[in-house]
C-alpha positions in Angstrom: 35.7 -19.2 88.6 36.1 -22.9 87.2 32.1 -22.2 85.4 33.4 -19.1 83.9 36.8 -20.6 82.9 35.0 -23.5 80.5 33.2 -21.1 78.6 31.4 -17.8 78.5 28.6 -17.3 80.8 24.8 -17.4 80.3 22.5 -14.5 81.5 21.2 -15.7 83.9 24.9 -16.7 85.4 26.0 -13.6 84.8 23.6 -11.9 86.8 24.5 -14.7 89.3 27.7 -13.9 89.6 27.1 -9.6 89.9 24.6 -10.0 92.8 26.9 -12.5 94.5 29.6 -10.0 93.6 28.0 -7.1 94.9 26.7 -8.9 98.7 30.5 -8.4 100.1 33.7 -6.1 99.2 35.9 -9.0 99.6 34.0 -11.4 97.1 36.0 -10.0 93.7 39.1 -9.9 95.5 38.5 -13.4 96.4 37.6 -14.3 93.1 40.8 -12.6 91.5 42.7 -14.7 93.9 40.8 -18.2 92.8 41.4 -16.7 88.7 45.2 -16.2 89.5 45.7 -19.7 91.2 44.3 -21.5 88.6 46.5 -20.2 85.8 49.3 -20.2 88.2 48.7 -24.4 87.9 48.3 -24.1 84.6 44.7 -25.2 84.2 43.2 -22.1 83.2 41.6 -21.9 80.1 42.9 -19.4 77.8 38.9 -18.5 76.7 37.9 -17.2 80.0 36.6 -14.2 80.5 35.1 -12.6 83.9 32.8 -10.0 81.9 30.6 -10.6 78.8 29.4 -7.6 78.1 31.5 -6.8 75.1 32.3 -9.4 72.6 35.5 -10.5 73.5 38.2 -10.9 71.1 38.1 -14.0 68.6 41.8 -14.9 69.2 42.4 -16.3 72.6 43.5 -14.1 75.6 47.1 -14.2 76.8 47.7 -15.5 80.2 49.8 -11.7 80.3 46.5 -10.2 80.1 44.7 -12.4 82.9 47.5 -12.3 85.3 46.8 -8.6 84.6 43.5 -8.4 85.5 43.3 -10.7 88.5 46.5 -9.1 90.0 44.7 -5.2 89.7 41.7 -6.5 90.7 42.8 -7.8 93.8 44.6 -4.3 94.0 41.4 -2.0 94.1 38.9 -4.7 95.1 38.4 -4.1 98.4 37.0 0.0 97.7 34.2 -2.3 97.1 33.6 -0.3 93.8 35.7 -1.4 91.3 34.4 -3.1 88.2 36.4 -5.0 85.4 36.0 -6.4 81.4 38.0 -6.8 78.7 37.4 -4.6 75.9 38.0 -5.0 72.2 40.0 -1.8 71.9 37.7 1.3 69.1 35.4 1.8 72.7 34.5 4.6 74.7 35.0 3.9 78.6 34.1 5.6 81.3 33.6 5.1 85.4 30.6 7.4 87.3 32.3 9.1 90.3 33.0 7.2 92.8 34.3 4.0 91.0 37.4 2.8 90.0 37.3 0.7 86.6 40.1 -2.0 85.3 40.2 -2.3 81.2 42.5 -4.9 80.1 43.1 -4.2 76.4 43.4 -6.8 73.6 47.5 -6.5 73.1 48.1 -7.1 76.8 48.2 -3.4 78.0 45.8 -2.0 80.4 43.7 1.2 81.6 42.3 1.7 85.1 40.2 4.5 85.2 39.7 6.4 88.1 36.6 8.0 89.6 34.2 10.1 87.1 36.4 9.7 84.3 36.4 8.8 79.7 38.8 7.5 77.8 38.1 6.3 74.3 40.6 3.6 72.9 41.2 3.0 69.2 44.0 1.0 67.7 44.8 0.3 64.3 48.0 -1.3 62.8 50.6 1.4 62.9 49.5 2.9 66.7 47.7 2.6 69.7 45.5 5.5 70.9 43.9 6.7 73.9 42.2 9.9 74.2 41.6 10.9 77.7 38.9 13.5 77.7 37.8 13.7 81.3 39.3 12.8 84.6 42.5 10.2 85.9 43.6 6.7 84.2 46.8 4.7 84.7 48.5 3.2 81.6 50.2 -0.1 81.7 51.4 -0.4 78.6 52.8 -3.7 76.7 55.9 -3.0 74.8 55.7 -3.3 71.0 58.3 -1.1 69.2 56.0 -1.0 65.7 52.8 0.4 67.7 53.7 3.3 70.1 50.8 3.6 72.5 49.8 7.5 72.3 47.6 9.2 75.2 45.6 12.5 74.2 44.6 15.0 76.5 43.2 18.4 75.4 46.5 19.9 74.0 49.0 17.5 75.4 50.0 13.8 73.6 52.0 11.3 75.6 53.9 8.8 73.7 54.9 5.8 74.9 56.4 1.8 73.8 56.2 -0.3 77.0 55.8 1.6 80.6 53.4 2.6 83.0 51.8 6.3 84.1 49.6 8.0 85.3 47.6 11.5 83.3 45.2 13.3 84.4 43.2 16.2 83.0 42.2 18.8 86.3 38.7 20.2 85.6 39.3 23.2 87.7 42.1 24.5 85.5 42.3 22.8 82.7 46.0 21.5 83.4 47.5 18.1 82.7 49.5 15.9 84.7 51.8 13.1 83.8 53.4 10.7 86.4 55.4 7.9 85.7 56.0 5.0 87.5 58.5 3.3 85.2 60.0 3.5 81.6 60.4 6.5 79.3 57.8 8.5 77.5 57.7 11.7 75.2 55.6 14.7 75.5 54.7 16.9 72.7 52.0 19.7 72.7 50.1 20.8 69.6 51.4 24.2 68.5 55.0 23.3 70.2 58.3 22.0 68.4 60.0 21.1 72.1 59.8 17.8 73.3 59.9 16.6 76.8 61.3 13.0 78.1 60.2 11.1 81.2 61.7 8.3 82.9 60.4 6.6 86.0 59.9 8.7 89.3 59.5 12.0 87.2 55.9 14.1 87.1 55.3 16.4 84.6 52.6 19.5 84.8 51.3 21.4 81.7 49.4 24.4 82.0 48.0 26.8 78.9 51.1 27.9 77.0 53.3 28.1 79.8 56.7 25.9 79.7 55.9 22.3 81.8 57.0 21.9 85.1 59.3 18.6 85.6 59.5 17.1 88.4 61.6 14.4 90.1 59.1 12.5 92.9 60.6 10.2 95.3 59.3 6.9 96.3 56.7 8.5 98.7 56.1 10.9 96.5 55.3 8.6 93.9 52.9 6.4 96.3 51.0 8.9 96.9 50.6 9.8 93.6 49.2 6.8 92.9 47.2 6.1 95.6 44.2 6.4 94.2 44.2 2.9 92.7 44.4 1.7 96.6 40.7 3.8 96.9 42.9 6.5 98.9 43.1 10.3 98.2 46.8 12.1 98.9 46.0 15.5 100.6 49.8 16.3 101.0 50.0 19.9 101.7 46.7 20.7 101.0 44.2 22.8 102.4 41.0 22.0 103.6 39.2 23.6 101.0 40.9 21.7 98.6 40.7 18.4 99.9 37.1 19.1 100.3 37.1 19.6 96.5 39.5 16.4 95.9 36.4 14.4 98.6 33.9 15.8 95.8 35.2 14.3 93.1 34.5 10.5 94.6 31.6 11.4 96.5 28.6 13.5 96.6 28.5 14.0 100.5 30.3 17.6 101.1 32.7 18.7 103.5 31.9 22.5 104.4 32.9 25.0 106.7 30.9 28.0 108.2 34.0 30.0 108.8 36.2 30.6 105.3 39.4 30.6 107.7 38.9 26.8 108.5 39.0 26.1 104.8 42.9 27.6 105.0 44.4 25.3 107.4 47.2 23.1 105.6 47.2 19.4 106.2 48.9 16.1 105.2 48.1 12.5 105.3 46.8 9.4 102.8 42.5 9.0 103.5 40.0 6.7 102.2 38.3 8.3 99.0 35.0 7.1 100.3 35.0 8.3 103.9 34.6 12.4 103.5 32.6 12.4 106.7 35.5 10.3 108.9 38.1 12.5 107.3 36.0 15.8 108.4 35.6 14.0 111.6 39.5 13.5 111.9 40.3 16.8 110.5 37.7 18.0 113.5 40.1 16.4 116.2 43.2 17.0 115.0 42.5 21.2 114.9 40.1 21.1 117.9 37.0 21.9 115.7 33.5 20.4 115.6 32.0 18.3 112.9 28.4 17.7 112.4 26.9 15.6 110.2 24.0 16.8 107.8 21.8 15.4 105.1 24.1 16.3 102.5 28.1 16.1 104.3 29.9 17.2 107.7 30.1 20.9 108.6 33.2 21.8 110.4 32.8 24.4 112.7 34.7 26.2 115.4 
């Protein structure tokens, strides 16, 4: 932390610090701890930057935006699949599935991207933009009234000044979801005078031309919501078949069943994104079914 903090890294550092990075899970969580302790004693220096591989901004970082990062990478470290930068916003982003990506933004605002997802960010001096175009990010958005922060999602534009949410674009059925965690946003779709408000602990679903469903989410509901930022997958009132289908987006191991009734029975409960085989395993127990592993997943059986 202290070589990074005088200065940008060489190669040969920065390769350094990746393979010691990627030997244990707990090393970047440790290494957002050491990041946040040294601004916390106000020694940090405001140049430092933990990834090199865009150019970073010529005006120094904020210690907003460094707080930022070490405090959410400390969050989703320990999935052991997280990866962070800072980005000079006009980028395309994206994470592979399985991994969870931080993107601190150059006016202190942030976007964590989860699994097998693309965003591209462009500001310019009137607004900030986001276009989502595949997958699930959160939006922790730095307030400044003379640059609304605008996320874009196939038909659907969110607009927000300083909050935090959650969108995300469902591949199966082409419907987008809105979740907030705090503030106020607007909703507009294109084609559609109305305009819906948000505040915090609301969800909002959009689906074709139908009218949105609003929704008011309680503190568990809105934990689970989020979860995936922990590396955890909410199966609340799902069925088997459709958490198999959530398991697939993070990982290519499948979850199967020989008989289509076992793909019917309803569950609940928080598991880890990574772990489809222990949650078929679990899901075995629980119902008094069999699991057995194959090359390619668990097959539940009867």
């Amino acid at each position: 932390m202290a070589r990074c903090d005088r200065g940008p890294l060489s190669k040969n550092d920065q390769a350094a610090l990746d393979s010691w990075a990627a030997q244990d899970v707990r090393r970047a969580g440790a290494f957002a701890r050491a990041v946040a302790i040294n601004l916390t004693a106000g020694t940090g220096n405001a140049s430092f930057r933990p990834d090199t591989t865009y150019k970073a901004p010529e005006q120094a970082m904020s210690r907003r935006r460094l707080m930022l990062a070490a405090a959410s990478v400390t969050a989703v470290a320990f999935t052991g699949l997280a990866t962070y930068q800072f980005l000079l916003p006009g980028k395309r982003v994206s994470t592979e599935k399985g991994n969870i990506r931080l993107v601190p933004l150059d006016d202190g605002s942030a976007v964590t991207l989860n699994t097998d997802s693309a965003a591209t960010i462009a500001y310019d001096e009137g607004s900030r933009r986001v276009e989502l175009t595949r997958g699930e990010a959160f939006f922790d958005v730095a307030k400044d009234s003379a640059r609304p922060f605008i996320v874009s999602v196939g038909t659907v534009s969110v607009r927000a000044i300083g909050t935090s949410f959650t969108v995300r674009l469902r591949a199966d059925t082409g419907a987008v979801d809105v979740v907030m965690r705090e503030g106020r946003v607007e909703i507009r779709r294109k084609g559609d005078d109305a305009v819906w408000r948000l505040g915090a602990q609301q969800s909002l679903r959009s689906v074709g031309a139908a009218p949105p469903a609003v929704t008011k989410l309680s503190s568990d509901d809105l934990t689970r919501a989020l979860a995936w930022k922990a590396g955890m997958i909410d199966l609340t009132n799902m069925t088997i078949a459709q958490a198999s289908e959530e398991f697939a987006r993070y990982s290519d191991r499948r979850v199967t069943f020989a008989d289509p009734a076992i793909g019917q029975i309803r569950l609940t409960g928080l598991y880890p994104a990574q772990d489809p085989d222990g949650f078929a395993e679990s899901v075995a127990t629980i119902f008094d079914l069999r699991a057995k592993r194959t090359e390619t997943g668990t097959q539940i059986t009867r």
